[in-house]
C-alpha positions as CSV (number, residue, x, y, z in Angstrom):
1,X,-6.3,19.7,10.5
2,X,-6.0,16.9,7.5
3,X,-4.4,19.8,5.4
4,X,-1.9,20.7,7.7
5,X,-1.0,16.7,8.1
6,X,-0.6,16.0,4.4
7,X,2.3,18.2,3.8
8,X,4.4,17.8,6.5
9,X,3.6,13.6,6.1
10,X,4.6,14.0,2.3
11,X,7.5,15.6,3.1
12,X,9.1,13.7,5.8
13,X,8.2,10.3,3.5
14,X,10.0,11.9,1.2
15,X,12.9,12.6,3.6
16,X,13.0,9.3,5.2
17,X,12.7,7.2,1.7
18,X,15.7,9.1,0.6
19,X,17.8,8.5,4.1
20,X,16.8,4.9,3.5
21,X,17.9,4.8,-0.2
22,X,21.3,6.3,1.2
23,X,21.7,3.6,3.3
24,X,21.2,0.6,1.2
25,X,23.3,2.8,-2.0
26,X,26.3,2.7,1.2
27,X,25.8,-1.1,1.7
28,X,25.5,-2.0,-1.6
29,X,27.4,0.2,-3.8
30,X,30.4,-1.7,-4.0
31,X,28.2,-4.3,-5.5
32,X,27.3,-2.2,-8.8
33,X,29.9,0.3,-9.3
34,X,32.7,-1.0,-11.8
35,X,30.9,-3.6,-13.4
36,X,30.1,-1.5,-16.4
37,X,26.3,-1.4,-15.9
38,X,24.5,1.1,-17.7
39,X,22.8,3.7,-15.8
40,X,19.0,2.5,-16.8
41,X,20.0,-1.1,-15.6
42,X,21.3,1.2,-12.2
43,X,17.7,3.3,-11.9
44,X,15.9,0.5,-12.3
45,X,17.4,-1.3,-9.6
46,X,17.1,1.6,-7.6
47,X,13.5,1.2,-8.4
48,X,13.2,-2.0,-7.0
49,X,15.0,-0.7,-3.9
50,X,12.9,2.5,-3.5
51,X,9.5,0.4,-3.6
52,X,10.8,-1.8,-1.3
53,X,11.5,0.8,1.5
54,X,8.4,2.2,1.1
55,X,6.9,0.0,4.3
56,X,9.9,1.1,6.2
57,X,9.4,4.9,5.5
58,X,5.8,5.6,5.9
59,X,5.7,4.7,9.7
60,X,8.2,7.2,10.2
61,X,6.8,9.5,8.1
62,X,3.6,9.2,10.0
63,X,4.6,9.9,13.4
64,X,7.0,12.5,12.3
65,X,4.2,14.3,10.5
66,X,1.3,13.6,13.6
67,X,4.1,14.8,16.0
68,X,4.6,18.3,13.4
69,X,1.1,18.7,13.3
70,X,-0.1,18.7,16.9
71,X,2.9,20.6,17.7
72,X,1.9,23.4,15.5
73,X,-1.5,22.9,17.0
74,X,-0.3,23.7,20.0
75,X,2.6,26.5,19.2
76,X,-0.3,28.7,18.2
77,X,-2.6,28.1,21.0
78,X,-5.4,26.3,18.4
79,X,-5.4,22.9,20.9
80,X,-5.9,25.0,24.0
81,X,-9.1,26.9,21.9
82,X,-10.1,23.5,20.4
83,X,-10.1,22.0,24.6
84,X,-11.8,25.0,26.0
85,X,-14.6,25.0,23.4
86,X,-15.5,21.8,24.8
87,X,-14.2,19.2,22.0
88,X,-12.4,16.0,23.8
89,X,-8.7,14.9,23.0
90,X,-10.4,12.2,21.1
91,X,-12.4,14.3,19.0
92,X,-9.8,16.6,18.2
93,X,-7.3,13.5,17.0
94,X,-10.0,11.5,15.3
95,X,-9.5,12.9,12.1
96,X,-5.9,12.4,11.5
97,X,-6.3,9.3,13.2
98,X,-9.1,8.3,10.0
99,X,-6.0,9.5,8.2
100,X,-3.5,7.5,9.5
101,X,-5.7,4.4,9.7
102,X,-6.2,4.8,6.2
103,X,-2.7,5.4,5.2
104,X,-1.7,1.8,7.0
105,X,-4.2,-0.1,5.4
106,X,-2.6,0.8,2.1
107,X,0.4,0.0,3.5
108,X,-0.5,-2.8,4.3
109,X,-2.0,-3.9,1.1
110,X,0.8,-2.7,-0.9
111,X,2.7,-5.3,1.5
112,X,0.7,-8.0,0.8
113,X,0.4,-7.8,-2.7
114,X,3.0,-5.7,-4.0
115,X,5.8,-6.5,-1.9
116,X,6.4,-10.1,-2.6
117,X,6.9,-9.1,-6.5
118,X,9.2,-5.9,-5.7
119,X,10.9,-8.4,-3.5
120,X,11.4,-11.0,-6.0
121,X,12.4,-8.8,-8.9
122,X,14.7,-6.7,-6.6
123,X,16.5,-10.0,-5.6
124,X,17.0,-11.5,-10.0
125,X,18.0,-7.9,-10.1
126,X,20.1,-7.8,-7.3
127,X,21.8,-11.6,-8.3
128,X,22.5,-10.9,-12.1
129,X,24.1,-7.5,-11.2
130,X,26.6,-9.0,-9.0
131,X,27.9,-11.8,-11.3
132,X,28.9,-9.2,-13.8
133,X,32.9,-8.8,-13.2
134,X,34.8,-5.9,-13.2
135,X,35.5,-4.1,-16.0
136,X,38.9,-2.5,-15.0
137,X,41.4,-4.9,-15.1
138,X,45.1,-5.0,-13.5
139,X,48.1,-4.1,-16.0
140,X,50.2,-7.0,-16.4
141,X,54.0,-6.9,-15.5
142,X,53.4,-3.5,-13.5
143,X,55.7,-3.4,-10.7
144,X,57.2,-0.9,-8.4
145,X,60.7,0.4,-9.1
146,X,62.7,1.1,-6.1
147,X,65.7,3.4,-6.7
């Protein structure tokens, strides 16, 4: 049952980091585009970003990929064999559970330790992109003509 947990759970992290990345690349892009950054300086930052949603995607990722799994459990009639050969609800969900338990503790240390450094660097990052001015400037003495 592990097996058929990991790949849906990598998958959907994968989704859900990239629907999170979208979302912060909509907020922010005005910020960074047209200040002449290079694109290292830009997938760096992005980086930065990407680690920090990574507490934000794995509990969706998680459910999503629990709720995958015991569905196909139950499309092909494997939970209804697994109940009437006597094993409990518990029993059954213990070792994705062990999974999942295991999963959030690294979360959770990745949080705790890693997080305040992403955090920090993401915001020096975040600050000395946006003092950078734009690059295109007006043309002088460029008006409309009206005929």
């Amino acid at each position: 049952m592990v097996k058929s947990f990991v790949g849906p759970m990598a998958l959907t992290f994968v989704i859900a980091l990239f629907i999170l990345l979208m979302q912060f690349l909509w907020k922010y892009i005005d910020d960074l585009v047209g200040k002449g950054l290079s694109w290292f300086i830009i997938a760096k930052f992005m980086l930065w970003v990407t680690l920090y949603l990574i507490p934000l995607a794995l509990p969706m990722a998680i459910l999503l990929a629990s709720i995958m799994t015991f569905g196909s459990l139950a499309e092909n009639s494997e939970l209804v064999a697994m109940k009437s050969s006597g094993l409990s609800l518990t029993s059954i969900m213990a070792p994705l559970a062990t999974v999942a338990i295991l999963i959030s503790l690294g979360a959770f240390l990745f949080a705790n330790y890693a997080l305040p450094v992403v955090n920090l660097k993401n915001q020096r990052a975040y600050l000395g992109y946006t003092k950078y001015q734009a690059r295109a400037k007006p043309a002088t003495r460029c008006f409309l003509q009206w005929n």
